[in-house]
N, C-alpha and C positions, 0 to 999 in steps of 0.2 A: 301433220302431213306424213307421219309414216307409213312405208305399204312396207307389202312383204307380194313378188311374184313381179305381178305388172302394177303398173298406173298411168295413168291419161295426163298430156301435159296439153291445158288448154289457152288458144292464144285467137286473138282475135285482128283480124288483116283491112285495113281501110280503102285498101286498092288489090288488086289483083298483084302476087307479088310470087317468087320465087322464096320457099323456106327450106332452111337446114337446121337441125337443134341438134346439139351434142351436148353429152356427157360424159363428165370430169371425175375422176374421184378429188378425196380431200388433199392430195398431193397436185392436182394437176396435169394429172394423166387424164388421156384420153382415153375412155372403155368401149365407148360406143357414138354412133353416128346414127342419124336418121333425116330423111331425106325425101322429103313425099312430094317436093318437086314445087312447081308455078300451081297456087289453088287460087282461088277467087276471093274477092274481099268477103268478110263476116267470121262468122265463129270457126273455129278448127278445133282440131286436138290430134293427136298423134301418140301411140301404146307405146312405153317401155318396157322393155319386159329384161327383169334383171338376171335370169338365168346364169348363171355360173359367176356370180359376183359376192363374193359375203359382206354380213351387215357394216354399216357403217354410213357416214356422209360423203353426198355427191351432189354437185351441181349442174346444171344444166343451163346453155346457153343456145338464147332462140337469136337464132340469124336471115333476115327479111333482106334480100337482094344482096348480098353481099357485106351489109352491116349487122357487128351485134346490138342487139337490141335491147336484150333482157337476162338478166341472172336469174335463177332460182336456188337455193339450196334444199333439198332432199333430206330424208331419212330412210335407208333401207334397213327393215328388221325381219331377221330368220328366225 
């Protein structure tokens, strides 16, 4: 799963639902947010683009109507 730039974080919605996904570094900071709002049920995905961030590990947490849902861990390499 390494990128380096952007990558696509894909998730799939069984109801019409409101998404928010953020991303953590390996401390637990918050770097980034994204936020593409109420989508319809089926496949999704949503662009990270890591622009001014150096390599290292990061997770990202997908959130469906106000619950989290899902972790992933990351690997960004420059």
């Amino acid at each position: 799963n390494p990128f380096n730039g952007t990558t696509q974080i894909w998730f799939k919605l069984t109801e019409e639902s409101n998404v928010n996904v953020t991303i953590y570094d390996y401390t637990g900071k918050e770097v980034s947010t994204i936020n593409p709002g109420t989508l319809a049920s089926g496949n999704h995905s949503v662009e990270f683009n890591s622009a001014n961030l150096p390599s290292g590990i990061y997770f990202y947490a997908l959130e469906v109507n106000g619950i989290k849902t899902d972790t992933k861990k990351m690997t960004l390499m420059r």
